[in-house]
KESEPA-993452 format. One line per field, with one value per residue (C-alpha): residue in three letters; chain; residue number from 1; z, y negated, x. Coordinates in nm, 4 decimals, always signed. Example, Ala and Ser with C-alpha at 12.3 -4.5 7.8 and 13.67 -1.06 7.14 Angstrom:
KESEPA-993452
aa: (ala / ser)
ch: (A / A)
i: (1 / 2)
c3: (+0.7800 / +0.7140)
c2: (+0.4500 / +0.1060)
c1: (+1.2300 / +1.3670)
//
This chain:
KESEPA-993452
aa: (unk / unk / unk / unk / unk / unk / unk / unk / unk / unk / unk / unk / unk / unk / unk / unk / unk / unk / unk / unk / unk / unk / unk / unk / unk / unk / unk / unk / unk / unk / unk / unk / unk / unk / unk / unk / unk / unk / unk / unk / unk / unk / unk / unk / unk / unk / unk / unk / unk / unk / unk / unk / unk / unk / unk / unk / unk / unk / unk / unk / unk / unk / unk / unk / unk / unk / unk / unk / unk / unk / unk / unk / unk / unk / unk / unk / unk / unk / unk / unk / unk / unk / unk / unk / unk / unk / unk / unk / unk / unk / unk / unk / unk / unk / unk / unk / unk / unk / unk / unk / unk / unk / unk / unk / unk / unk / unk / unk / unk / unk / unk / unk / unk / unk / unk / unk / unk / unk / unk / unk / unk / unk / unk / unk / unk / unk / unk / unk / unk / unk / unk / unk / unk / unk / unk / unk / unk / unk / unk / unk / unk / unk / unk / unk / unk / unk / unk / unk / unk / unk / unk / unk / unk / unk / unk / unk / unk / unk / unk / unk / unk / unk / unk / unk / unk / unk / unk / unk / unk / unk / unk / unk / unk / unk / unk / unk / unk / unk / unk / unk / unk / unk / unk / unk / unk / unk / unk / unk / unk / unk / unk / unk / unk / unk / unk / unk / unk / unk / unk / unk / unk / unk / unk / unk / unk / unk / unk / unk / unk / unk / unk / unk / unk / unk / unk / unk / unk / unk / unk / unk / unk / unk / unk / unk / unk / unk / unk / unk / unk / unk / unk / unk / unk / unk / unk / unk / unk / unk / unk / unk / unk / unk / unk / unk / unk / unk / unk / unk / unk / unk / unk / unk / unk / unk / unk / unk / unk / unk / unk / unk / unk / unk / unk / unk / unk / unk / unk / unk / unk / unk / unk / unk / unk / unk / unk / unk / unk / unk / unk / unk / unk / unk / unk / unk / unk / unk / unk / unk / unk / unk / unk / unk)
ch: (A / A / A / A / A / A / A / A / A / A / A / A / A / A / A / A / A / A / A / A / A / A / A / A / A / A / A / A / A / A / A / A / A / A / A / A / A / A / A / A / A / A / A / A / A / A / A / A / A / A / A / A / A / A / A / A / A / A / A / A / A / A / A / A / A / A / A / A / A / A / A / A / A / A / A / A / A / A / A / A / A / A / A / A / A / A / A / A / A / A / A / A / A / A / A / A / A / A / A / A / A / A / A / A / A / A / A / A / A / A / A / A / A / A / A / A / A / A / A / A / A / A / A / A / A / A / A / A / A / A / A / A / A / A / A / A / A / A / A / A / A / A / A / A / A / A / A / A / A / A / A / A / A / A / A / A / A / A / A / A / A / A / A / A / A / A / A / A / A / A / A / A / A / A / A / A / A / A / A / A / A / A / A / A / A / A / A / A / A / A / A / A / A / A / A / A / A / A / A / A / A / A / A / A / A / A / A / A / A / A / A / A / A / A / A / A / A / A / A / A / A / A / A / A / A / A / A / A / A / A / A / A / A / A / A / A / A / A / A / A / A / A / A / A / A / A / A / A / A / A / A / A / A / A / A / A / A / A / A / A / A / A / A / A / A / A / A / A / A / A / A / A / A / A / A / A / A / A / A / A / A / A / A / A / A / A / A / A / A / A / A / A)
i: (1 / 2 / 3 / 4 / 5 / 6 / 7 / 8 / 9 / 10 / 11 / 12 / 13 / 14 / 15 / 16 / 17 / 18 / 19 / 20 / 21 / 22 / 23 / 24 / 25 / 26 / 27 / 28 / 29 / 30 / 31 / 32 / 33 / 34 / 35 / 36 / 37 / 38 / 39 / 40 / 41 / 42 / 43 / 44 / 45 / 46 / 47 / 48 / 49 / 50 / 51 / 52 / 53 / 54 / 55 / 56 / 57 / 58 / 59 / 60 / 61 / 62 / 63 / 64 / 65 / 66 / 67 / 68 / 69 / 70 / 71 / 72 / 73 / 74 / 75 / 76 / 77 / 78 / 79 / 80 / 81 / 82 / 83 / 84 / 85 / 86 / 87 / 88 / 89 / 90 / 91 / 92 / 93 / 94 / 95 / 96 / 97 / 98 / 99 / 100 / 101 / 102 / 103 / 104 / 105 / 106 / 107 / 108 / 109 / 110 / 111 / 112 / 113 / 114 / 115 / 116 / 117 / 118 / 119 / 120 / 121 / 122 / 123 / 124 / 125 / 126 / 127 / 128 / 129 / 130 / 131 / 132 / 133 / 134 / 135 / 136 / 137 / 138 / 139 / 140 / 141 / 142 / 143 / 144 / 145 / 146 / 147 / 148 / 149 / 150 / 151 / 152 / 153 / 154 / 155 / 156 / 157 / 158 / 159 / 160 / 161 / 162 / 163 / 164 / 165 / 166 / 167 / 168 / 169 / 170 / 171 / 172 / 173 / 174 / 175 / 176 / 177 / 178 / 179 / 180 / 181 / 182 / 183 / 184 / 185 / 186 / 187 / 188 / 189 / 190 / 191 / 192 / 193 / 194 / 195 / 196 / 197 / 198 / 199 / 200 / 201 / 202 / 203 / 204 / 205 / 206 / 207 / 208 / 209 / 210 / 211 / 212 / 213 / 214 / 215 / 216 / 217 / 218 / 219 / 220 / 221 / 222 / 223 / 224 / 225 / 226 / 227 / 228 / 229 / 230 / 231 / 232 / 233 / 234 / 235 / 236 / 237 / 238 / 239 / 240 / 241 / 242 / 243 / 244 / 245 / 246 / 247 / 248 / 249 / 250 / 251 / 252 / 253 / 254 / 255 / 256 / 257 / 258 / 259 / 260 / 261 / 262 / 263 / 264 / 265 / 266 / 267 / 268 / 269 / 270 / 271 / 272 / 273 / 274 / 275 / 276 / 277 / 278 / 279 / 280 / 281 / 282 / 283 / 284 / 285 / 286 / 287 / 288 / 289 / 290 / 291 / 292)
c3: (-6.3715 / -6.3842 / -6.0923 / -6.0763 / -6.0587 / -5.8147 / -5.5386 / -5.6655 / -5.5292 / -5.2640 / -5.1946 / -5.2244 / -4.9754 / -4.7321 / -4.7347 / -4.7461 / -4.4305 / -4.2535 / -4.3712 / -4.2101 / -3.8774 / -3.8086 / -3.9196 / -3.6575 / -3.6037 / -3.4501 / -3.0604 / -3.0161 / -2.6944 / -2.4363 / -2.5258 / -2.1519 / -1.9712 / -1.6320 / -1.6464 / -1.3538 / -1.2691 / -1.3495 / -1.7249 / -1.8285 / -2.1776 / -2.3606 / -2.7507 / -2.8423 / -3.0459 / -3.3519 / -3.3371 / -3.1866 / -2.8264 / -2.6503 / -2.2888 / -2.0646 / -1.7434 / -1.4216 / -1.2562 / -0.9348 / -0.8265 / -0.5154 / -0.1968 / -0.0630 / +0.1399 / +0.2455 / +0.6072 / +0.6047 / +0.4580 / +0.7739 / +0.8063 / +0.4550 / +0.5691 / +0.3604 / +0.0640 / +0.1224 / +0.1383 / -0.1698 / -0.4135 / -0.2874 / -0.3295 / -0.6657 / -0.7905 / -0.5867 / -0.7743 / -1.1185 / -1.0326 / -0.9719 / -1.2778 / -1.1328 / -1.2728 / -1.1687 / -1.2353 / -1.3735 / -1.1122 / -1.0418 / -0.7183 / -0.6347 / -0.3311 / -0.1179 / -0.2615 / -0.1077 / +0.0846 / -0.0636 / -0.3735 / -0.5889 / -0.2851 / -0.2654 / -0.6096 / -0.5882 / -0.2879 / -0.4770 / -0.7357 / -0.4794 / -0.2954 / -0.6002 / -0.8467 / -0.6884 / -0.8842 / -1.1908 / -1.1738 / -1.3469 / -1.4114 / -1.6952 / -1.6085 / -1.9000 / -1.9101 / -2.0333 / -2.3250 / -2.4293 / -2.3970 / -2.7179 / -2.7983 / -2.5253 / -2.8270 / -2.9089 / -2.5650 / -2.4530 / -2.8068 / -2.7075 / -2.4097 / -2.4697 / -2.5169 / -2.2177 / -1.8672 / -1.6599 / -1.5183 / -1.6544 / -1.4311 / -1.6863 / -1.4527 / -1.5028 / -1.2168 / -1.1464 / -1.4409 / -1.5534 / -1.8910 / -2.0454 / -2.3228 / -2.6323 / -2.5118 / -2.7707 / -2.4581 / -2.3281 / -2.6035 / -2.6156 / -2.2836 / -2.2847 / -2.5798 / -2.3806 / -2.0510 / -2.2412 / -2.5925 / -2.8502 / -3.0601 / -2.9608 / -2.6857 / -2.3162 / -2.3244 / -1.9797 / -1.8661 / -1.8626 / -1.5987 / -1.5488 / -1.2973 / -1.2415 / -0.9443 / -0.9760 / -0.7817 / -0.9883 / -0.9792 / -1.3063 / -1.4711 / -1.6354 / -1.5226 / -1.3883 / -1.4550 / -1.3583 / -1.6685 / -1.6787 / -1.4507 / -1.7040 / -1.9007 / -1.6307 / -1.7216 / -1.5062 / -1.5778 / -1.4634 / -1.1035 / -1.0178 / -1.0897 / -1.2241 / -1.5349 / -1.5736 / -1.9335 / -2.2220 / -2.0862 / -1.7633 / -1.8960 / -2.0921 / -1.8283 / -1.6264 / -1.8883 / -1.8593 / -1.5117 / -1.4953 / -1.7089 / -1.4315 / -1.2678 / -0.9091 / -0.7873 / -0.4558 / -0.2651 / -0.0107 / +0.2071 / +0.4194 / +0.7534 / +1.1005 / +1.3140 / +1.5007 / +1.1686 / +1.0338 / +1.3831 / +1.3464 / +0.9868 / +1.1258 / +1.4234 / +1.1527 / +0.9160 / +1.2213 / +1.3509 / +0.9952 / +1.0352 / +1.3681 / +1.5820 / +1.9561 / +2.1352 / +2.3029 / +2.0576 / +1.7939 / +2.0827 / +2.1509 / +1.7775 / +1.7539 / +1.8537 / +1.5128 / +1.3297 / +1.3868 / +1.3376 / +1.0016 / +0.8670 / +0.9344 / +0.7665 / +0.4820 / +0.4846 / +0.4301 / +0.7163 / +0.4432 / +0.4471 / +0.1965 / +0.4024 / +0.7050 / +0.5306 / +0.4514 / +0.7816 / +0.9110 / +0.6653 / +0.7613 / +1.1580 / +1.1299 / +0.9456 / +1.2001 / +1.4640 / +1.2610 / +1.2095 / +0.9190)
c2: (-2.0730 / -2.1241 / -2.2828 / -2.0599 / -1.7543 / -1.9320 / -2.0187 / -1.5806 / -1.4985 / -1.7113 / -1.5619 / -1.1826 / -1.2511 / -1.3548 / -1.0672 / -0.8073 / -0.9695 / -0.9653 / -0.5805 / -0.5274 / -0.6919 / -0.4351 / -0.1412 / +0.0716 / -0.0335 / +0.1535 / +0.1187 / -0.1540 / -0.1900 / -0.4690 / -0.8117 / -0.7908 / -0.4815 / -0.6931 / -0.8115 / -0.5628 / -0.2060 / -0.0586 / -0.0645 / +0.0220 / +0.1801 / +0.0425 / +0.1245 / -0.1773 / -0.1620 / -0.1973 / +0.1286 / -0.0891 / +0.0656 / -0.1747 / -0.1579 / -0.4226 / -0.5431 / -0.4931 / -0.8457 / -0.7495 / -0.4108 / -0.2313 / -0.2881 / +0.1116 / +0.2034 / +0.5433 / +0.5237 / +0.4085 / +0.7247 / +0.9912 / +1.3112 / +1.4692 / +1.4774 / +1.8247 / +1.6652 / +1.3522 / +1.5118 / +1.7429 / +1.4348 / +1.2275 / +1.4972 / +1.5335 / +1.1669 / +1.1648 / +1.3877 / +1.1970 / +0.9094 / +1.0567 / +1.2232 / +1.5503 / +1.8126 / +1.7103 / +1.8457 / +1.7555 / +1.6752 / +1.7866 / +1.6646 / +1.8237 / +1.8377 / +1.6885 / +1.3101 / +1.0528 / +1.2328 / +0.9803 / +1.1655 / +0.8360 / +0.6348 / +0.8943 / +0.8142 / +0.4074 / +0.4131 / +0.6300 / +0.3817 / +0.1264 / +0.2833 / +0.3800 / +0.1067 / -0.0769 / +0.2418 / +0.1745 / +0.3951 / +0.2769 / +0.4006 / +0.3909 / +0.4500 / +0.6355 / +0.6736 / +1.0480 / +0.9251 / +0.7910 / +1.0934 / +1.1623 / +0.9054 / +1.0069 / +1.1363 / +0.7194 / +0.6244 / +0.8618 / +0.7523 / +0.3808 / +0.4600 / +0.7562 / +0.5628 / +0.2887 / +0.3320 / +0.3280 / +0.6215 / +0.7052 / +0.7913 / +0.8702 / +0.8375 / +0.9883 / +0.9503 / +1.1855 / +1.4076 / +1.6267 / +1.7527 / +1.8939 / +2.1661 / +2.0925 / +1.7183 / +1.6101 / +1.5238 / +1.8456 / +1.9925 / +1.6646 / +1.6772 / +2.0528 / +2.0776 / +1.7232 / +1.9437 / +2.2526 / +2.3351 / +2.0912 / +2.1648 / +1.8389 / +1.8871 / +1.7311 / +1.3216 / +1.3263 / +1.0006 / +1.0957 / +1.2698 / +1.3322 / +1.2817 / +1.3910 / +1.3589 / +1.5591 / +1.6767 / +2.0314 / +2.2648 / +2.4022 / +2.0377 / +2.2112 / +2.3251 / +2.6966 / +2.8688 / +3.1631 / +3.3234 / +3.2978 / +3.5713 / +3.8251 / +3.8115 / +3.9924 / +4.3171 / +4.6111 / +4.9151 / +5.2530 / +5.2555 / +4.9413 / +4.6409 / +4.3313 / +4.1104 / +3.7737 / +3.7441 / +3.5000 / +3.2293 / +3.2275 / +3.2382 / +2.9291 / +2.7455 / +2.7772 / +2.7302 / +2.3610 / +2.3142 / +2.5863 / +2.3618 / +2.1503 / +2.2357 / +2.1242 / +2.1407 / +1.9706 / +2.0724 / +1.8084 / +1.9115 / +1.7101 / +1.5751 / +1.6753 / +1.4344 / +1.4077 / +1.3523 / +1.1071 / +0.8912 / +0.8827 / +0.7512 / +0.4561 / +0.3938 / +0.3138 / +0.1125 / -0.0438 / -0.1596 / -0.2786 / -0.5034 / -0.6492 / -0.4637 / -0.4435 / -0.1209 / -0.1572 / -0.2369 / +0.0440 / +0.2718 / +0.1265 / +0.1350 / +0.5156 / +0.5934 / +0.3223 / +0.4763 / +0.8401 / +0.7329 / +0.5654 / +0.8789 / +1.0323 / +0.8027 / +0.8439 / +1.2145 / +1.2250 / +1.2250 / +1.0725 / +0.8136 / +0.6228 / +0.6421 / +0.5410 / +0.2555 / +0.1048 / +0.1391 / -0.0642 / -0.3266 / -0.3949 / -0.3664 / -0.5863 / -0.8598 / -0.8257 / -0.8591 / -1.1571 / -1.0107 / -1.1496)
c1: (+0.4548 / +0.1107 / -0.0638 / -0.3644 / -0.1166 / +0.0476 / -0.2489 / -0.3614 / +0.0259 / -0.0168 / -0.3490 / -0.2267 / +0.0839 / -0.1496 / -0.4178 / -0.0868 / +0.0346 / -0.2897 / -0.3028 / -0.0035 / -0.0790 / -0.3395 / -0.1460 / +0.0140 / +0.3612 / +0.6770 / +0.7042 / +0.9168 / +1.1605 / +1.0511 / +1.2727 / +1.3977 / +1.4096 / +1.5165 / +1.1284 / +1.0340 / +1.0968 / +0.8087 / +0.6278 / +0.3045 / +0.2020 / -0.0311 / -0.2449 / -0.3974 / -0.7461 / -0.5204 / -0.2985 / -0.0247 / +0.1658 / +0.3358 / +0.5371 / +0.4152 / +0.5859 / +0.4325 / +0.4588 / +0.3720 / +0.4768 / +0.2939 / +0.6007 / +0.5929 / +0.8666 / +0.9579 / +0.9913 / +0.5999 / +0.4782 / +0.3707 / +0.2719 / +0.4195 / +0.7597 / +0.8219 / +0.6731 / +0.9071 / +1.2246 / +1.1265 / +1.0707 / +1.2835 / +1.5785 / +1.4828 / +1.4470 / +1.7935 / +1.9535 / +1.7932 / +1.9718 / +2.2750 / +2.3313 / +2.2590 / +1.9970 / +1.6403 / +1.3161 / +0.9593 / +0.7579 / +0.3833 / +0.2180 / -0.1592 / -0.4090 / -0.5973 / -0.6898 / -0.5550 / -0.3036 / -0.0119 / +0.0985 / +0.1137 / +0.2184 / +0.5103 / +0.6383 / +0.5969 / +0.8225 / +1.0983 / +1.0988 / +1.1614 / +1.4497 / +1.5976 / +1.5263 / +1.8651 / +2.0317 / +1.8748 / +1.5459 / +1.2552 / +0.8990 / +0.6622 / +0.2809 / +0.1157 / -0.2754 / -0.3795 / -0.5860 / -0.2437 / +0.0083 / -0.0145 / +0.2457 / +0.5288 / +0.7625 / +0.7505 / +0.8353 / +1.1069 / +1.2712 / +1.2485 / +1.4083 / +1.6393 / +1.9692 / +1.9202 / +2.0899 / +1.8357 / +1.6720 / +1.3122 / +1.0286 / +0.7040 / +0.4331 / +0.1071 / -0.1705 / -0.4780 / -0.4393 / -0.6665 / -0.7940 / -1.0871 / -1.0889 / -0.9330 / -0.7748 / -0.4775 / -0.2473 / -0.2713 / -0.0618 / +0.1825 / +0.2320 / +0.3126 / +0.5485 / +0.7479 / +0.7747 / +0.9228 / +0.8429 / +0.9581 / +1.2649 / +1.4319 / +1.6554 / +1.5649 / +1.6155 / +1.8812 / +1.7322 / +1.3797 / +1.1811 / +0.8043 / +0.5945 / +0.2273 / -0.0325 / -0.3541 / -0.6168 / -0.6379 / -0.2880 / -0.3544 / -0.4825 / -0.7724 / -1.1155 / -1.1819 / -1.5208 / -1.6102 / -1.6606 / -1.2608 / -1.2224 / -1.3314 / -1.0464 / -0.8712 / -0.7343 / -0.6134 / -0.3808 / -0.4711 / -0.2863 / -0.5495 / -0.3067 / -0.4601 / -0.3301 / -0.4328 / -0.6177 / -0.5329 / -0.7514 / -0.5849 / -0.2817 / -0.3139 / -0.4944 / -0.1701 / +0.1070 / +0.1441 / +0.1453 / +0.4040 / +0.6301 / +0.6869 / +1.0043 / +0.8811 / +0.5568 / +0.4627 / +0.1354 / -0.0472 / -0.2993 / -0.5881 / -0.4993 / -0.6015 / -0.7441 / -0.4330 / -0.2226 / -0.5055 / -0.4758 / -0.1359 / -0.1334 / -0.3195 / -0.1359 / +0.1443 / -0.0810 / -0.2016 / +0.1147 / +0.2633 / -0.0508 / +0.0831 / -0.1247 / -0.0413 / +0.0110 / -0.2700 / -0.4940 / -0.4242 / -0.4728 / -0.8500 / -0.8793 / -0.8543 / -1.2983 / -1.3858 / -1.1126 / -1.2563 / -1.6246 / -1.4747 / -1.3519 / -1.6758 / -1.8343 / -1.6106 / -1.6396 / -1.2863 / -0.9278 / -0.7118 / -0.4161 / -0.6139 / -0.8882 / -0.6861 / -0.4878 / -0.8340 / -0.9984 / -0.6574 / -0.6754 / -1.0548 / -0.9809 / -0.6264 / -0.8761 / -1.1505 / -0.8875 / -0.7246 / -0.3515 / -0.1599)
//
């Protein structure tokens, strides 16, 4: 063969496999699934979606979650019954911020990832490509928790309408060892306006029909089988939550009760009676006090 067709060959090989490296590319599954319990999805600049292991997953336990004892038993019946085999539902958790609706879900992973539960964190921008993930992980044991965290969408967002036809739409048939969950700060995950109200209609005898608007505002959070409220804390609740923060610090007694004026003028200060807001005010009085 001729050498200058050769080194042109050569030449061409090489530009088709740099084309190819930046073409998107079929999810692939992670080499080891026994890398950690909990995943996160990720698109790469290039098109590519990959599932990385989360090295160091957040410790939450159960037992150190107060004050949403309802909300406890609810998700952790239902992630129960996931494991088990048993019928479970989608999961949508809303309120007040910081009120431990994430928090809730990290510590069912860790009761139940002994069992074989795992969870996936997808970011909203990327929801568009759950078909790709629960295919990837349709025919493994393990127990799929698709985790997404303070979702919300504006008008005309593209993972609004994957995330609906997922939950209860699509012509494929449920994948058994896949659940959602979702945390948001908005029950219906879209904006309200007051303009919305219009589309009411009413029959003769006075009764009121939401309009088409409404009605598609709420359609997706409806698809969620469960749906768990959280509300804000009263002082007492909020001076309870960091009693217990307090004391996993290695606070004395005594202490976390002298700690209760500071922790009251924090949340003030704050503007908010959260746990979040009482885990932090803990964390900056168990350093100030120099516990471990």
């Amino acid at each position: 063969m001729n050498p200058q067709f050769e080194r042109l060959l050569e030449r061409a090989e090489h530009l088709i496999a740099r084309i190819e490296s930046i073409l998107p590319q079929p999810l692939a599954a992670p080499a080891d699934w026994s890398a950690s319990i909990a995943w996160r999805y990720r698109r790469r600049s290039t098109g590519h979606g990959t599932l990385e292991p989360v090295r160091h997953v957040a410790a939450m336990a159960l037992d150190s979650l107060k004050e949403i004892d309802v909300q406890k038993e609810k998700i952790e019946r239902n992630t129960r019954q996931f494991v088990e085999g048993k019928p479970a539902n989608n999961v949508l958790l809303t309120g007040a911020r910081g009120t431990g609706k994430s928090s809730l879900i990290r510590a069912c992973l860790q009761a139940y990832a002994p069992q074989g539960l795992r969870l996936i964190e997808v970011d909203k921008a990327e929801l568009t490509d759950l078909p790709d993930i629960i295919e990837v992980v349709a025919n493994r044991p393990e127990k799929f928790i698709i985790f997404s965290d303070d979702l919300s969408f504006d008008e005309g967002e593209p993972g609004y309408k994957a995330l609906k036809s997922i939950l209860d739409g699509s012509i494929a048939a449920s994948t058994p060892n896949v659940l959602i969950y979702a945390t948001s700060n908005r029950r219906h995950l879209l904006p309200e306006y007051m303009k919305d109200n219009l589309s009411y209609t009413h029959t003769d005898d006075g009764e009121v029909h939401p309009g088409e608007v409404i009605e598609e505002k709420i359609s997706l959070s409806e698809r969620f089988g469960l749906w768990v409220s959280f509300y804000p804390f009263s002082q007492n609740e909020y001076l309870a939550i960091v009693a217990q923060w307090l004391s996993s610090f290695g606070v004395d007694a005594k202490a976390v009760e002298a700690a209760r004026p500071e922790a009251l003028v924090w949340a003030l200060e704050r503007g908010s009676r959260s746990g979040r807001v009482a885990y932090q005010f803990a964390r900056d009085y168990a350093g100030r006090a120099g516990a471990a």
